[in-house]
PDB file as gemmi writes it, atoms N, CA and C in Angstrom:
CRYST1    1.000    1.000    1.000  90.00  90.00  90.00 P 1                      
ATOM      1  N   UNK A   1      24.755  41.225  28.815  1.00  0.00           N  
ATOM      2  CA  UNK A   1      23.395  41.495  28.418  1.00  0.00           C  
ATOM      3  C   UNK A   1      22.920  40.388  27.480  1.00  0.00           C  
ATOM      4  N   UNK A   2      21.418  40.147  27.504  1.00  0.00           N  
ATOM      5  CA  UNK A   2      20.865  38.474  27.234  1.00  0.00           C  
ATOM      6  C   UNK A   2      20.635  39.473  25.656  1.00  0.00           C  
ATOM      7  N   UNK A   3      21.076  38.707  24.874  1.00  0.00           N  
ATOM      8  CA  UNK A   3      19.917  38.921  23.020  1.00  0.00           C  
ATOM      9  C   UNK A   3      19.012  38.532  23.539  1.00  0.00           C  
ATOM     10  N   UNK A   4      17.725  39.283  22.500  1.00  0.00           N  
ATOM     11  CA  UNK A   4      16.221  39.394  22.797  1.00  0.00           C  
ATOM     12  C   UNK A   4      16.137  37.961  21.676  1.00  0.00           C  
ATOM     13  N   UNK A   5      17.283  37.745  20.472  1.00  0.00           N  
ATOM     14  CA  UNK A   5      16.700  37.346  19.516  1.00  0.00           C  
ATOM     15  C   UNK A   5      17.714  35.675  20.180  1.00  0.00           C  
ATOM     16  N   UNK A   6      16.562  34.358  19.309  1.00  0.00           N  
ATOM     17  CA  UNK A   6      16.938  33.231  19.584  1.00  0.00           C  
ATOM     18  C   UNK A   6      17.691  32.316  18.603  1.00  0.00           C  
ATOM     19  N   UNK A   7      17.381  32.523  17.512  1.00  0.00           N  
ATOM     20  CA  UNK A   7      17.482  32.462  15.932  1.00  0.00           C  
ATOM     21  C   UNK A   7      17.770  33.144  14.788  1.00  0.00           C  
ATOM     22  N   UNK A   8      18.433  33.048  13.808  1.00  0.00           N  
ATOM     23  CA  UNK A   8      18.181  33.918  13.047  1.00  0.00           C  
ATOM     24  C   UNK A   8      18.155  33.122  11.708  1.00  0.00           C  
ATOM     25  N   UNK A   9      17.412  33.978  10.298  1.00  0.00           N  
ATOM     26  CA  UNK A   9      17.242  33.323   9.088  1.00  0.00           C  
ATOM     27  C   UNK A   9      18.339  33.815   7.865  1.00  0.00           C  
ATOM     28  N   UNK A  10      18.595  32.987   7.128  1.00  0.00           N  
ATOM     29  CA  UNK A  10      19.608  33.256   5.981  1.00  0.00           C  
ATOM     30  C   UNK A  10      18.902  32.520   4.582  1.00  0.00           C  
ATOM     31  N   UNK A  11      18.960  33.359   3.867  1.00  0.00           N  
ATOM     32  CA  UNK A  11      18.942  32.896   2.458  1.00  0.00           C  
ATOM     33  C   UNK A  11      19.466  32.365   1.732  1.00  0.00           C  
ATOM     34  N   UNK A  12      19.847  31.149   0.639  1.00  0.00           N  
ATOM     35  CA  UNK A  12      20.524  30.544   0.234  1.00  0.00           C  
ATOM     36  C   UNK A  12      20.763  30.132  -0.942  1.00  0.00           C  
ATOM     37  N   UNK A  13      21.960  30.448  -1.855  1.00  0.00           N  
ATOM     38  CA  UNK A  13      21.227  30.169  -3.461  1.00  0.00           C  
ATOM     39  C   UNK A  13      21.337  29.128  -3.932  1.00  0.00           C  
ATOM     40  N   UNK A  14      21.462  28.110  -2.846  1.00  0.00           N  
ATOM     41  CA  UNK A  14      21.813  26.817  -3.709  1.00  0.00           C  
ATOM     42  C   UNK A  14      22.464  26.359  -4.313  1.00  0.00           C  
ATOM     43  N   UNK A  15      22.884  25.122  -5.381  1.00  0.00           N  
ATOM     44  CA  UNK A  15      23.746  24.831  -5.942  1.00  0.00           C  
ATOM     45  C   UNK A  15      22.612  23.717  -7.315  1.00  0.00           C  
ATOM     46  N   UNK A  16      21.988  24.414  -8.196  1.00  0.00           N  
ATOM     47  CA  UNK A  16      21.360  23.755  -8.798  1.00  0.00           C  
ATOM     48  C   UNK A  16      21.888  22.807  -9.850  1.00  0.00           C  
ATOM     49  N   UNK A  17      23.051  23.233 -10.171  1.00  0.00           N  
ATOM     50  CA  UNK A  17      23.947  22.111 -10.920  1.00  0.00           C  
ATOM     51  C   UNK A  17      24.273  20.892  -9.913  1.00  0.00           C  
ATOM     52  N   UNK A  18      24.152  20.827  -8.551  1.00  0.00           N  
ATOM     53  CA  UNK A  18      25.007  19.835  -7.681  1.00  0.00           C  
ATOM     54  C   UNK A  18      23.278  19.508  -7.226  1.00  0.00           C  
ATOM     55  N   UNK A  19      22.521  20.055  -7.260  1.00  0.00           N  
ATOM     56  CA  UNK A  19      21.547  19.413  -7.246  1.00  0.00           C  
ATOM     57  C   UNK A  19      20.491  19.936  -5.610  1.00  0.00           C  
ATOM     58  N   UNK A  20      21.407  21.066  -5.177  1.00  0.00           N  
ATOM     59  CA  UNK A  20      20.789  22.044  -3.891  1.00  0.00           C  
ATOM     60  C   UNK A  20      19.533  23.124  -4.302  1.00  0.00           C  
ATOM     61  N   UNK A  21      19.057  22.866  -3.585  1.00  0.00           N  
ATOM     62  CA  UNK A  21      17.844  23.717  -3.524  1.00  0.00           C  
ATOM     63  C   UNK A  21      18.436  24.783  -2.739  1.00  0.00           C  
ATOM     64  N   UNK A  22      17.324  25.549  -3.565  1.00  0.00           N  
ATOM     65  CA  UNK A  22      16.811  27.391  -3.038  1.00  0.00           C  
ATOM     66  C   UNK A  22      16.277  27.297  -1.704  1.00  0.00           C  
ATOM     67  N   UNK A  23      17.161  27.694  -0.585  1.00  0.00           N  
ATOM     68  CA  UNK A  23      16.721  27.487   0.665  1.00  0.00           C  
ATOM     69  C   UNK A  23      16.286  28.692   1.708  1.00  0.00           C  
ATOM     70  N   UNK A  24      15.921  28.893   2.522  1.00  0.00           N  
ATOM     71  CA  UNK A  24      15.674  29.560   3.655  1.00  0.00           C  
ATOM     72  C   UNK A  24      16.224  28.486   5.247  1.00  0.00           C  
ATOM     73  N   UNK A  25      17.210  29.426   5.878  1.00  0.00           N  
ATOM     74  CA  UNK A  25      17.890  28.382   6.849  1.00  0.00           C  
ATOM     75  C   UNK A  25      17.463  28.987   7.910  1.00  0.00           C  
ATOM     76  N   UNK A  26      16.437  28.550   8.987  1.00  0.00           N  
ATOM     77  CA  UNK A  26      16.601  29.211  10.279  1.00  0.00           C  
ATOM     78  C   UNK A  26      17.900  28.458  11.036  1.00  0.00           C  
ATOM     79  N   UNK A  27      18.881  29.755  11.698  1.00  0.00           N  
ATOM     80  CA  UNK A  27      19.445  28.634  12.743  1.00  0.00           C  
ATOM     81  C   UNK A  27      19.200  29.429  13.892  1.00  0.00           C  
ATOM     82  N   UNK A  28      19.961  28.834  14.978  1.00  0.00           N  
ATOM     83  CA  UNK A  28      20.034  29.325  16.257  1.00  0.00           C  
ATOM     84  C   UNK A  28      21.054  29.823  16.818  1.00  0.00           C  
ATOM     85  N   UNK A  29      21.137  30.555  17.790  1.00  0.00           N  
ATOM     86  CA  UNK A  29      22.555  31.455  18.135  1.00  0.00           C  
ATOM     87  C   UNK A  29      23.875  31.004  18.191  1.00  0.00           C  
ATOM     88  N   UNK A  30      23.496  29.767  18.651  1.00  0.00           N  
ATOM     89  CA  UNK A  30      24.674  28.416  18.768  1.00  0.00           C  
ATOM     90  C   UNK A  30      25.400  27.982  17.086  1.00  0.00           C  
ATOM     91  N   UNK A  31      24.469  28.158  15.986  1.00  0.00           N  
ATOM     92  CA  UNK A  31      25.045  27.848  15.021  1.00  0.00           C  
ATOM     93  C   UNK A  31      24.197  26.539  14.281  1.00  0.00           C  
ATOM     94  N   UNK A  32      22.945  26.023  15.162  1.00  0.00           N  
ATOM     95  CA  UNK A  32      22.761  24.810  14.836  1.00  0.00           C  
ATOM     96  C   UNK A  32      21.322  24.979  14.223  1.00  0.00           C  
ATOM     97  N   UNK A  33      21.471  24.349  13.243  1.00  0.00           N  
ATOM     98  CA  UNK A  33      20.718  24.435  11.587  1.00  0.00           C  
ATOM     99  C   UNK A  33      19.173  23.957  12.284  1.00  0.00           C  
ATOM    100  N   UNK A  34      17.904  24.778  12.391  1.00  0.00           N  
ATOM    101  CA  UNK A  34      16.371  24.723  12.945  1.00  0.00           C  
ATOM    102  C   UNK A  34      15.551  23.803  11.939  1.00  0.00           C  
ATOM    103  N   UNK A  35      16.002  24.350  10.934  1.00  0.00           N  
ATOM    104  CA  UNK A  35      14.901  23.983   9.545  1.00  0.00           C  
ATOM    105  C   UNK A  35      15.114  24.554   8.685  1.00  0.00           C  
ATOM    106  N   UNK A  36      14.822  23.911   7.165  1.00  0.00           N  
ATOM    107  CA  UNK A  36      14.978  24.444   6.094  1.00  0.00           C  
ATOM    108  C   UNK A  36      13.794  24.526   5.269  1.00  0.00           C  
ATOM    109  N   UNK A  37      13.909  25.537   4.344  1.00  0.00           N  
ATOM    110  CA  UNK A  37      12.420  25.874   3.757  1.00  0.00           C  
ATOM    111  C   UNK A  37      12.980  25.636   2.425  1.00  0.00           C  
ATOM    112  N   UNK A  38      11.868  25.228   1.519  1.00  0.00           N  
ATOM    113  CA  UNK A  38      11.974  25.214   0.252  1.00  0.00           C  
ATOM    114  C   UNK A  38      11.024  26.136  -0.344  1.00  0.00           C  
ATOM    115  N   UNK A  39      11.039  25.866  -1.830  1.00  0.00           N  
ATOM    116  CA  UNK A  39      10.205  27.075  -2.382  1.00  0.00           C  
ATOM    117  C   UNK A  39       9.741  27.696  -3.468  1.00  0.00           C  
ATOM    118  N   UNK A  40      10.891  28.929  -3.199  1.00  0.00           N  
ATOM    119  CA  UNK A  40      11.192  29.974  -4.515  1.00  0.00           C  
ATOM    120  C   UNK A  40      11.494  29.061  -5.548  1.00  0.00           C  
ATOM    121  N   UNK A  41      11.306  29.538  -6.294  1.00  0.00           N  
ATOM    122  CA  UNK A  41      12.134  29.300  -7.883  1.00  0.00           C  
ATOM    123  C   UNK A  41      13.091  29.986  -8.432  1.00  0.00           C  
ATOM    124  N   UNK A  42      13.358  31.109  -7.542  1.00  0.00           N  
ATOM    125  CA  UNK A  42      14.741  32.077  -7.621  1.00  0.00           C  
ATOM    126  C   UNK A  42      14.737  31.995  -6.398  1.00  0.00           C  
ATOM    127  N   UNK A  43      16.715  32.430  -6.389  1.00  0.00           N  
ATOM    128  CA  UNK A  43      17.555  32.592  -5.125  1.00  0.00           C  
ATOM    129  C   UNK A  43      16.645  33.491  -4.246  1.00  0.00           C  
ATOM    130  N   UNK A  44      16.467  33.845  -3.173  1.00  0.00           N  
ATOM    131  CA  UNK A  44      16.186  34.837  -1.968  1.00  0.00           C  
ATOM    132  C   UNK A  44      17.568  35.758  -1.874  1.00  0.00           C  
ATOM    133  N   UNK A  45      16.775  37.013  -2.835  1.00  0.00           N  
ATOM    134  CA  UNK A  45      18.105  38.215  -3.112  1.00  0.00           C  
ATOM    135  C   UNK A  45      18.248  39.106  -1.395  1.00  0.00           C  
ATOM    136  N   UNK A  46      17.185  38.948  -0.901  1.00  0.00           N  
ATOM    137  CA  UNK A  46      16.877  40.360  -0.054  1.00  0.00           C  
ATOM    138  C   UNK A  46      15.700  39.442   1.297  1.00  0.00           C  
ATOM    139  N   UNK A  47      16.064  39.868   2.315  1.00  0.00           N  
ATOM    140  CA  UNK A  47      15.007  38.923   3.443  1.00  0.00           C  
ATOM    141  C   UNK A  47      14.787  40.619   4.451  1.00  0.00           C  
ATOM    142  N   UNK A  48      13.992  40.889   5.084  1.00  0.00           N  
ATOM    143  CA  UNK A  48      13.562  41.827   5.698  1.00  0.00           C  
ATOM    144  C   UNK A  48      12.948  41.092   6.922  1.00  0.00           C  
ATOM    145  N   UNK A  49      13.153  41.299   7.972  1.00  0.00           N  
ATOM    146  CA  UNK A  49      11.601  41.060   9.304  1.00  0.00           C  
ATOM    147  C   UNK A  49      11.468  42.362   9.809  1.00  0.00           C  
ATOM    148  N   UNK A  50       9.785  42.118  10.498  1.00  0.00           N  
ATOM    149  CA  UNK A  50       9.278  43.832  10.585  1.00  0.00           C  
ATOM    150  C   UNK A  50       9.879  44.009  12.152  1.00  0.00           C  
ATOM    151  N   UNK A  51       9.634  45.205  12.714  1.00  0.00           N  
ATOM    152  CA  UNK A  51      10.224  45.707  13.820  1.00  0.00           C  
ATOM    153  C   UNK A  51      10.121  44.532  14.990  1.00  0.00           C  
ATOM    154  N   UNK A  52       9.100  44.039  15.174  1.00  0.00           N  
ATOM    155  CA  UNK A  52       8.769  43.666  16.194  1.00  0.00           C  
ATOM    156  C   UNK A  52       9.386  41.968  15.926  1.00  0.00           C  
ATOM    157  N   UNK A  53       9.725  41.451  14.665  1.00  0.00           N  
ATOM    158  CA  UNK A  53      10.653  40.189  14.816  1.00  0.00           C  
ATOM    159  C   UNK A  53       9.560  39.114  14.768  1.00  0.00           C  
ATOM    160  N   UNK A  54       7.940  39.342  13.869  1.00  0.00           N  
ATOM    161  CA  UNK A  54       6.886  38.415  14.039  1.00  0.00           C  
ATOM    162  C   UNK A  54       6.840  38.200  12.098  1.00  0.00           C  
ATOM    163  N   UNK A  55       7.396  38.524  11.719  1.00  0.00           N  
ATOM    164  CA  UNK A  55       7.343  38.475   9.938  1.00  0.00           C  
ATOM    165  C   UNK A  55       8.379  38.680   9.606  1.00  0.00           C  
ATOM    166  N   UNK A  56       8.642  37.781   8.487  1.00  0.00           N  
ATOM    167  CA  UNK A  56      10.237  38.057   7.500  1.00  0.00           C  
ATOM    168  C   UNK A  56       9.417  38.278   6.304  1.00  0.00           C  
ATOM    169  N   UNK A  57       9.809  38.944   5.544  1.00  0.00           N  
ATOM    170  CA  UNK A  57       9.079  39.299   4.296  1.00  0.00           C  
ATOM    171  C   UNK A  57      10.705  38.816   3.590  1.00  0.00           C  
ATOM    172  N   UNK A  58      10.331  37.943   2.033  1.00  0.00           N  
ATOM    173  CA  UNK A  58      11.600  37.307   1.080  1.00  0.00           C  
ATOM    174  C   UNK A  58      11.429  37.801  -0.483  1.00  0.00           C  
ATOM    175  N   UNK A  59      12.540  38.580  -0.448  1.00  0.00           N  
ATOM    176  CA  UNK A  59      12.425  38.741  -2.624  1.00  0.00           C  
ATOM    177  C   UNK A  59      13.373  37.479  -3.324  1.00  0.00           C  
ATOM    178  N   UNK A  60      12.410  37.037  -3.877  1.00  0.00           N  
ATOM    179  CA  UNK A  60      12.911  36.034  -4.910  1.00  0.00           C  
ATOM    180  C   UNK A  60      11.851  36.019  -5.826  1.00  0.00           C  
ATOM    181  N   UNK A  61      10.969  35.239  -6.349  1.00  0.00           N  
ATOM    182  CA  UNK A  61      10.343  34.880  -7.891  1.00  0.00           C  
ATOM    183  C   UNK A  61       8.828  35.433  -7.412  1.00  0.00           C  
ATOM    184  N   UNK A  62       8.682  35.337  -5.728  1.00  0.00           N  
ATOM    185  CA  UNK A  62       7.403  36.132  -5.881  1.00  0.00           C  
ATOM    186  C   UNK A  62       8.133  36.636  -3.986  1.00  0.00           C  
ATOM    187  N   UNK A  63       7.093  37.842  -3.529  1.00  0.00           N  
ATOM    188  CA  UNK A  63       7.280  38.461  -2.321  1.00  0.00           C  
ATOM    189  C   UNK A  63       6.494  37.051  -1.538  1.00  0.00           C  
ATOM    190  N   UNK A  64       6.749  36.798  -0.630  1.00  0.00           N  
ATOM    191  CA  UNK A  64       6.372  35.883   0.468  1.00  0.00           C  
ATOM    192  C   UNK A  64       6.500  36.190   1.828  1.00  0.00           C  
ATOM    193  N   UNK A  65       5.570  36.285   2.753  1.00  0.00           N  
ATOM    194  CA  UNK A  65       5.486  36.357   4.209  1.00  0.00           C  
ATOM    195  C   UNK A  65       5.513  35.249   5.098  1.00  0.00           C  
ATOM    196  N   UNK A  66       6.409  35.112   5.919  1.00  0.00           N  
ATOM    197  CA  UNK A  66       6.460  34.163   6.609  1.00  0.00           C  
ATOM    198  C   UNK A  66       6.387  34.850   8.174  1.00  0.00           C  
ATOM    199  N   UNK A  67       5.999  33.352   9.145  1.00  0.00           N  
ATOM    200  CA  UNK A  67       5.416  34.011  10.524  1.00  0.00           C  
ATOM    201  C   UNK A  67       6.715  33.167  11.137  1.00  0.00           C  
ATOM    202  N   UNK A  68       7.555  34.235  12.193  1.00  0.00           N  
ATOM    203  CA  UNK A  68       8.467  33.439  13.212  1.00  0.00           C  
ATOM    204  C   UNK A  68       8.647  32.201  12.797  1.00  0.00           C  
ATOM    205  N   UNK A  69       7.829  31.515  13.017  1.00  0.00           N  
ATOM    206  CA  UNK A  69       8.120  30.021  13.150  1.00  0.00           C  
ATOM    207  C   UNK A  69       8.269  29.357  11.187  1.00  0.00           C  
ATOM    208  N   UNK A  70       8.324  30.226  10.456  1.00  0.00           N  
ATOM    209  CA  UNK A  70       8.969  29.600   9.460  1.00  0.00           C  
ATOM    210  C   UNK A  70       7.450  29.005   8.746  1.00  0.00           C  
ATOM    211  N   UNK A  71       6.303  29.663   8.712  1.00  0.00           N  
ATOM    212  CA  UNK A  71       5.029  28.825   8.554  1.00  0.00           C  
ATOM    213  C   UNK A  71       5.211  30.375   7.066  1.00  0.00           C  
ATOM    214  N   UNK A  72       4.605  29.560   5.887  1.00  0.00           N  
ATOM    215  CA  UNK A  72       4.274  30.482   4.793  1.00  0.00           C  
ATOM    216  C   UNK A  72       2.952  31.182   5.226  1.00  0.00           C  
ATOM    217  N   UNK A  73       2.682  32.447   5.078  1.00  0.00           N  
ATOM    218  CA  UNK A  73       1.341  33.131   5.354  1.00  0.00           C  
ATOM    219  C   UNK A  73       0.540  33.761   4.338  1.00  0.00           C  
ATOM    220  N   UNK A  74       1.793  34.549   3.617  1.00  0.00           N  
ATOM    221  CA  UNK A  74       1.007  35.390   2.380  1.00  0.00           C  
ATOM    222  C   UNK A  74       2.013  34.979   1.387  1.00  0.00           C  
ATOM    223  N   UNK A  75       1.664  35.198   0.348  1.00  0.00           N  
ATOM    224  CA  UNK A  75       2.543  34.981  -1.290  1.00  0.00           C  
ATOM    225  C   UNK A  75       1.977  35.778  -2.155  1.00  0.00           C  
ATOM    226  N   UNK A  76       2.397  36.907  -2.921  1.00  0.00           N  
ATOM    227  CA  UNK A  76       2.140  37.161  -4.153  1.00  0.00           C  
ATOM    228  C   UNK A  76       3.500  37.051  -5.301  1.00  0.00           C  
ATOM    229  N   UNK A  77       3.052  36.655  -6.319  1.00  0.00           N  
ATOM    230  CA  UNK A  77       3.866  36.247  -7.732  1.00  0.00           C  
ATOM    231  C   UNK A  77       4.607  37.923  -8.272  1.00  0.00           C  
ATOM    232  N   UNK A  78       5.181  37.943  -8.708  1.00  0.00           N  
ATOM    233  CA  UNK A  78       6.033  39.012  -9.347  1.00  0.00           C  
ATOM    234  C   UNK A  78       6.235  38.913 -10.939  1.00  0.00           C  
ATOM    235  N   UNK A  79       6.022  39.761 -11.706  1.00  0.00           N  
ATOM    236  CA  UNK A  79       6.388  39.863 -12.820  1.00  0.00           C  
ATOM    237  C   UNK A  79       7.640  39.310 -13.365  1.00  0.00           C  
ATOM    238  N   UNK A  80       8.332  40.402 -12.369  1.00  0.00           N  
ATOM    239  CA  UNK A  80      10.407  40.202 -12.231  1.00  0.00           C  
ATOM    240  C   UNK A  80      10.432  39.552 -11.378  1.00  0.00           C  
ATOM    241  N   UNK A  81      12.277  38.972 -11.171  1.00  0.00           N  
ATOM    242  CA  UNK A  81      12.493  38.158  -9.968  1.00  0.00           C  
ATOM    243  C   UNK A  81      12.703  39.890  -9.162  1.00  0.00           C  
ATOM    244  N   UNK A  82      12.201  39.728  -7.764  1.00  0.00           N  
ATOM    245  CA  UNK A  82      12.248  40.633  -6.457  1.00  0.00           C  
ATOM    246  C   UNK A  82      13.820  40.567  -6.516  1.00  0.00           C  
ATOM    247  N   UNK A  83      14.801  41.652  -6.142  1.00  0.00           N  
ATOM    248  CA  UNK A  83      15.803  42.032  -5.831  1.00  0.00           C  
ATOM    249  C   UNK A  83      15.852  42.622  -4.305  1.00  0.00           C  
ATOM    250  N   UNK A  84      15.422  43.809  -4.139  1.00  0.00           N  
ATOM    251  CA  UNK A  84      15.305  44.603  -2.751  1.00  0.00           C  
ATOM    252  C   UNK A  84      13.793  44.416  -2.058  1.00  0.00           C  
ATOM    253  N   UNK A  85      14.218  44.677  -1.119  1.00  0.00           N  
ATOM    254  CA  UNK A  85      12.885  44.614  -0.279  1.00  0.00           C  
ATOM    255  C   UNK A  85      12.748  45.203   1.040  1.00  0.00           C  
ATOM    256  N   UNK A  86      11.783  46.134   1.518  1.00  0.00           N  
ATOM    257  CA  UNK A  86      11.625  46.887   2.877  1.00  0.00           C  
ATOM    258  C   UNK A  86      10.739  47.133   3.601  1.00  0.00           C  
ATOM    259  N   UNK A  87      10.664  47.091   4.517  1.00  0.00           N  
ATOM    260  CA  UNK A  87       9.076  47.857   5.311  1.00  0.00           C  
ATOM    261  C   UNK A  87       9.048  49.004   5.540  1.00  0.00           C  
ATOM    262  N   UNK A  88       7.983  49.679   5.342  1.00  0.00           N  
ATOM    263  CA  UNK A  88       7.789  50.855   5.850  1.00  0.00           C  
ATOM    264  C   UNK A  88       7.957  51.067   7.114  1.00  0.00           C  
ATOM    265  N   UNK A  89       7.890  52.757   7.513  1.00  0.00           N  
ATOM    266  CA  UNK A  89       8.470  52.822   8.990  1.00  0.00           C  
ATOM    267  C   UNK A  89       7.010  52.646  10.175  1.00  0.00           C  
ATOM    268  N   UNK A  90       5.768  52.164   9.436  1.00  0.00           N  
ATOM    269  CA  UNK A  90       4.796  51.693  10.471  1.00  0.00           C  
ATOM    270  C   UNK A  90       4.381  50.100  10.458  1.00  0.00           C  
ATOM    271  N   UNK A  91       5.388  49.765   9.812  1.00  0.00           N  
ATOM    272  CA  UNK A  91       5.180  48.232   8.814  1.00  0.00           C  
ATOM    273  C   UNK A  91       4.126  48.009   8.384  1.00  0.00           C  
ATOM    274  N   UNK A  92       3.320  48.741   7.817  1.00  0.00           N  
ATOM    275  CA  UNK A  92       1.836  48.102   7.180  1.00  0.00           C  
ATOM    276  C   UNK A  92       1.965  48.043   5.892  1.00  0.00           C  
ATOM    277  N   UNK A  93       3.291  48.432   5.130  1.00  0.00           N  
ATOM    278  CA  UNK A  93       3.178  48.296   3.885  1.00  0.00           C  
ATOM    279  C   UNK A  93       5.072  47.808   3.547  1.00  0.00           C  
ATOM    280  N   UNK A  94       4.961  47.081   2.257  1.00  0.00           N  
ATOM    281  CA  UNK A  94       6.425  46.577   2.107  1.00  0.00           C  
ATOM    282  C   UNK A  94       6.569  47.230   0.307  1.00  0.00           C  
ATOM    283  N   UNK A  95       7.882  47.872   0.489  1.00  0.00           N  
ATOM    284  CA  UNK A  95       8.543  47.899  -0.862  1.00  0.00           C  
ATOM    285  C   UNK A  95       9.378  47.153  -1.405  1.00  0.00           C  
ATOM    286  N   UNK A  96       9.194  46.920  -2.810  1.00  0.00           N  
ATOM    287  CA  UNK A  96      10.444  45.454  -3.765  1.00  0.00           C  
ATOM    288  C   UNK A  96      11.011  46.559  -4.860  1.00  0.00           C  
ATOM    289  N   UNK A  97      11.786  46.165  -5.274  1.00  0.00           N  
ATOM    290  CA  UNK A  97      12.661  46.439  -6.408  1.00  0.00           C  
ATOM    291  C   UNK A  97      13.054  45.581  -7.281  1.00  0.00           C  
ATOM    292  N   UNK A  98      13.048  45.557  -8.356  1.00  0.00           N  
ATOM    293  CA  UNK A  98      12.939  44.029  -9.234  1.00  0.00           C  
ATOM    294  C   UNK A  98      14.341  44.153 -10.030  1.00  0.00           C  
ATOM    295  N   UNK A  99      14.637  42.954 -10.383  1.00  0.00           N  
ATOM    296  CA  UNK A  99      15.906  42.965 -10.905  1.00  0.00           C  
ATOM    297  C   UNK A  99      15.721  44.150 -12.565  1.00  0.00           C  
ATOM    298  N   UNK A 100      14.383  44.209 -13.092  1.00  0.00           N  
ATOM    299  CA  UNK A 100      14.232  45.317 -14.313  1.00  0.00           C  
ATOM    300  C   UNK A 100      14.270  47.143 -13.986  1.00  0.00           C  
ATOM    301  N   UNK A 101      14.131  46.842 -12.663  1.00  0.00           N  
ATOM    302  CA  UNK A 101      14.173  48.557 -12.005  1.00  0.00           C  
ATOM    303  C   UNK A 101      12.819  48.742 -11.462  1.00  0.00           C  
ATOM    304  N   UNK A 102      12.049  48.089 -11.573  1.00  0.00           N  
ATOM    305  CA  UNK A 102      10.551  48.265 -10.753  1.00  0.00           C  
ATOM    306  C   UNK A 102      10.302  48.231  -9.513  1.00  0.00           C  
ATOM    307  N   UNK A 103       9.840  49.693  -9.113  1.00  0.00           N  
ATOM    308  CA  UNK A 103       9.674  49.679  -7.664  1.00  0.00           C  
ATOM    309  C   UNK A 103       7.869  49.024  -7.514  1.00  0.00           C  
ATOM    310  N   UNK A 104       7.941  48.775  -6.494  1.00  0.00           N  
ATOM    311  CA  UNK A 104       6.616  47.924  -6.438  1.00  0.00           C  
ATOM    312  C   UNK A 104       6.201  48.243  -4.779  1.00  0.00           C  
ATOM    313  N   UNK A 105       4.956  48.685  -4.364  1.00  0.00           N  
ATOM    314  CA  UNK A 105       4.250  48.887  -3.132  1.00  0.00           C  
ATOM    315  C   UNK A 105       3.108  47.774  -2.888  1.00  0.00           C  
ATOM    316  N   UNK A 106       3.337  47.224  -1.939  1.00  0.00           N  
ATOM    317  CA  UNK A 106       2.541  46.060  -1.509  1.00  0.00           C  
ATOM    318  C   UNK A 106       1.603  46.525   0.004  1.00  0.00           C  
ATOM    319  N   UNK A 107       0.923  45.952   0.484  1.00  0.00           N  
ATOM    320  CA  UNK A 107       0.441  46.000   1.251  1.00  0.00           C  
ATOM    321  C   UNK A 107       0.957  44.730   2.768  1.00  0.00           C  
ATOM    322  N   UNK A 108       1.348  44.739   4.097  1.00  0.00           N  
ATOM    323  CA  UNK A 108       1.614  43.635   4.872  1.00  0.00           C  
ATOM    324  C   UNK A 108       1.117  42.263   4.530  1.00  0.00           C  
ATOM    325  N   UNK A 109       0.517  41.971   3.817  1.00  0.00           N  
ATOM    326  CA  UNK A 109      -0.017  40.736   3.625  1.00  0.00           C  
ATOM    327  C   UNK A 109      -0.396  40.733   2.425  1.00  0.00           C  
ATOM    328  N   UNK A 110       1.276  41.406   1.444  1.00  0.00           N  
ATOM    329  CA  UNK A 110       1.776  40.827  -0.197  1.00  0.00           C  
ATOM    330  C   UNK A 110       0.612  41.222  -1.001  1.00  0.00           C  
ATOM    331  N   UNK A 111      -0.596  42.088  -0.746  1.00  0.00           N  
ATOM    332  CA  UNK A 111      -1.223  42.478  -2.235  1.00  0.00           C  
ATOM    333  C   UNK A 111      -0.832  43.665  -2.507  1.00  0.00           C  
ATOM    334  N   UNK A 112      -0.703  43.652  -3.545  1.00  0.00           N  
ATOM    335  CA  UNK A 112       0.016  44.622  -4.718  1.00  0.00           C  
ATOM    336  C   UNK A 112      -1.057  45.832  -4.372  1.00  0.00           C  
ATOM    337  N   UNK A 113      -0.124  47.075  -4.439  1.00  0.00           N  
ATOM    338  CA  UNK A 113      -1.023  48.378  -4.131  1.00  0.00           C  
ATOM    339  C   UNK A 113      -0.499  49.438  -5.645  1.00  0.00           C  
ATOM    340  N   UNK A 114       0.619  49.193  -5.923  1.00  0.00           N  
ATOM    341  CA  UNK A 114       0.770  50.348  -6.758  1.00  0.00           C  
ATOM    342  C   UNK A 114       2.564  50.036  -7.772  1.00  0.00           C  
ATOM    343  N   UNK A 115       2.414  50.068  -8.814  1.00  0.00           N  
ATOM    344  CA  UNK A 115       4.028  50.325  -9.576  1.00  0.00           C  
ATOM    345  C   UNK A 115       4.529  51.856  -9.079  1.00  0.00           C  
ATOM    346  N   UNK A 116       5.787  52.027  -8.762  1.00  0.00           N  
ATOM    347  CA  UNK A 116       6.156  53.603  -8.199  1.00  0.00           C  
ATOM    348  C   UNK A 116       6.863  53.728  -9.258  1.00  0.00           C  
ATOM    349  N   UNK A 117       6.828  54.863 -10.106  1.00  0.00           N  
ATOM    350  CA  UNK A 117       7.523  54.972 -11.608  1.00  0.00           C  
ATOM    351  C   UNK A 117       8.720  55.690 -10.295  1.00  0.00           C  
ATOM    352  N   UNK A 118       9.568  55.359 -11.248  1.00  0.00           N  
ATOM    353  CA  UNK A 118      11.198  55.627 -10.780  1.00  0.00           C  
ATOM    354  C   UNK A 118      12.114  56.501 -12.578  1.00  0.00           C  
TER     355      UNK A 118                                                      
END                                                                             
């Protein structure tokens, strides 16, 4: 049976003493490195894509949306660095968790909807 999927993305924390950047790696099934993204200003703790495999949503220093092809779409900034991160089960909305305990409700395209006291 064929995978539906062609690629896949990994997060990366770099090596800022050796002088590596905070990366995002698409590769391909084969193993062979697509492109690399730069960026964050914190590691990428948590990467999510929505059902359908057309958005990766990334927690690091702010929530960021990216489209398949690795193109930035939406960005909002974060208080905390992002730790967790999820979509809802109709994907129109994404939840973060911050490294201070803050749950946070966003909307698909990263504007902030609500703090969820926890």
């Amino acid at each position: 049976m064929a995978s539906r999927w062609t690629f896949f993305v990994a997060g990366d924390y770099g090596q800022k003493e050796n002088g590596i950047e905070l990366l995002l790696h698409f590769w391909n099934i084969d193993g062979t490195l697509l492109k690399s993204i730069h960026g964050s200003k914190a590691e990428y703790r948590n990467i999510r894509w929505n059902k359908n495999g057309d958005y990766l949503a990334t927690a690091s220093d702010a929530l960021r949306i990216w489209s398949k092809d690795g193109q930035l779409i939406y960005v909002s900034k974060s208080e905390d660095l992002l730790w967790g991160i999820d979509w809802d089960s109709q994907y129109k909305n994404i939840i973060t968790y911050s490294e201070k305990g803050k749950i946070i409700l966003w909307t698909y395209n990263a504007n902030f909807v609500k703090d969820i006291d926890n």
